[in-house]
N, C-alpha and C positions, 0 to 999 in steps of 0.2 A: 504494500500500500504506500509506504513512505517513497521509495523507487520511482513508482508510478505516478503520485502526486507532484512530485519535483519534476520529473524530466513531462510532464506534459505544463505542469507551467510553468518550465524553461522555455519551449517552445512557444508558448502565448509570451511571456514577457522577457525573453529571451537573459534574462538572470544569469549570469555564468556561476554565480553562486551555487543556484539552485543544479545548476550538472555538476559541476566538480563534487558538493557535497553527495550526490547520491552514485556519483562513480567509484566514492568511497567507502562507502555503504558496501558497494556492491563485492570491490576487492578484499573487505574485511568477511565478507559471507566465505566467499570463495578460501583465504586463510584458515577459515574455522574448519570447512568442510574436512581440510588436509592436513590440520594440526597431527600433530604425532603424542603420543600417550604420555603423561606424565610418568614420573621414576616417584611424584607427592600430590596428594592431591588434600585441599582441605574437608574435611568430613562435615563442618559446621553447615545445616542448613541457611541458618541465616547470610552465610558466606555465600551460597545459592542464590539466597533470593539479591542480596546486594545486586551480585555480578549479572542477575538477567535485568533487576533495574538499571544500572549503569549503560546496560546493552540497549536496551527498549530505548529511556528516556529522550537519547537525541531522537528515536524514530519517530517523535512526536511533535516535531518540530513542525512547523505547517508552513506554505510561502506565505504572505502577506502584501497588499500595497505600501509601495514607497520605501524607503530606506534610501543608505548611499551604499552604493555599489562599488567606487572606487575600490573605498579602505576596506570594504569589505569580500572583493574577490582577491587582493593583498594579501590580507588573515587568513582566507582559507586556501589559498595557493601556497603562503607559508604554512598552512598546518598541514596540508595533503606531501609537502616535500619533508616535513620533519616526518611522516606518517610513513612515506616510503622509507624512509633512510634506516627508520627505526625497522620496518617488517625487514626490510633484508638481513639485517642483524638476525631478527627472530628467526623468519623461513620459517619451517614448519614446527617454532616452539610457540608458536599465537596460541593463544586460549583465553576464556571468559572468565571462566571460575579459576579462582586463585591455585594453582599448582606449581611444582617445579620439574621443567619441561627440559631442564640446562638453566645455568648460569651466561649470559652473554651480559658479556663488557667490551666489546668494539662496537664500532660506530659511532652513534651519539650516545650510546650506553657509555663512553669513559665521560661523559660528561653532565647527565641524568641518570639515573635509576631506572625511570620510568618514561621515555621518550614521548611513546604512543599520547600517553595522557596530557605529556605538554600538545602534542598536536591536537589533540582533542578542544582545548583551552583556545588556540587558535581558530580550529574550525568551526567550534560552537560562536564564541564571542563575532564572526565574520557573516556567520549567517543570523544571525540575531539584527545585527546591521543591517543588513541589507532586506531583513524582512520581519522589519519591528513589528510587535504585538503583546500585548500583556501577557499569553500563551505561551512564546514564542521565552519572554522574558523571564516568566516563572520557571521555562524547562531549564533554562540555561541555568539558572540558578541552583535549581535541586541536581541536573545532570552533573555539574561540577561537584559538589558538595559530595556524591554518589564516587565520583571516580576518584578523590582524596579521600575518603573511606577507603575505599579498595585498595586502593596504594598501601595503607596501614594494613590491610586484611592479608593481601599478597604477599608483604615483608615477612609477616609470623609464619608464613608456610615457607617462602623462602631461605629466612633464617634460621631453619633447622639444616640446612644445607652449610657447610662449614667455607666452602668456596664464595657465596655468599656474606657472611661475615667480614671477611677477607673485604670481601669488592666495598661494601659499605663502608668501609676505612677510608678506599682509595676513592670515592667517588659518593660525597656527605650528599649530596643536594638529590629531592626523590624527582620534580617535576621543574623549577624552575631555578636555574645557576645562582647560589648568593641567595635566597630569597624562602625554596621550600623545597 
């Protein structure tokens, strides 16, 4: 639905916002299908429901009239290149729910933790811009709030991982350099 909503009112308001954000949709689907098994997985239900609201919430983002387009296919053009740079790191260690799938520390992992979710922060906050709405502004609100939960939820499954420990030494910052 969310796919489908975006790319046909791409096409009526020709949004670049609205294609880039669901072509990323699309490669994150394709990721999950080919994840490969965790070696940890978390057992916590709640840890469950987080990681499918984290998953869902941007898909609820809807287009809207008016915003600026500019700054806003800027944000999500840089969130979709931080969003690549980061899966190739991963390749087939993506997943939803909190697991450890491997330790990766190249790429923009020697310099976040958590890359994907800085691009998330990008992506969200660009299409918000560019297609304001009280809606639009609540999701972004609770979506981010969901994916720094999870950040902490993924450490405790990760940091039973010793190589892990390690990386957290060399590399303090989970989402944003300096900052968080």
């Amino acid at each position: 639905m969310f796919f489908y909503l975006n790319i046909e009112s791409f096409f009526e308001t020709k949004k670049l916002t609205l294609l880039l954000f669901a072509g990323s949709a699309a490669i994150i689907v394709f990721l999950f299908i080919i994840r490969k098994t965790p070696t940890r997985v978390t057992t916590d239900p709640f840890d469950y429901l987080l990681a499918v609201t984290g998953t869902i919430a941007p898909l609820l983002f809807r287009p809207s009239p008016g915003g600026v387009e500019g700054i806003s296919v800027l944000l999500v053009s840089i969130g979709i290149i931080i969003q690549s740079l980061a899966l190739i790191s991963l390749n087939t260690s993506f997943g939803i729910v909190a697991a450890d799938r491997g330790i990766k520390t190249s790429g923009l992992y020697r310099f976040v933790r958590h890359p994907m979710y800085a691009s998330y922060l990008f992506m969200y906050i660009g299409y918000v811009l560019a297609n304001p709405s009280t809606l639009n502004g609540g999701i972004l609100v609770a979506a981010f709030g969901v994916q720094i939960w999870r950040t902490i939820v993924e450490e405790k499954i990760l940091s039973l991982n010793p190589l892990y420990v390690e990386y957290k030494k060399v590399v303090p910052w989970r989402i944003i350099p300096g900052i968080f």
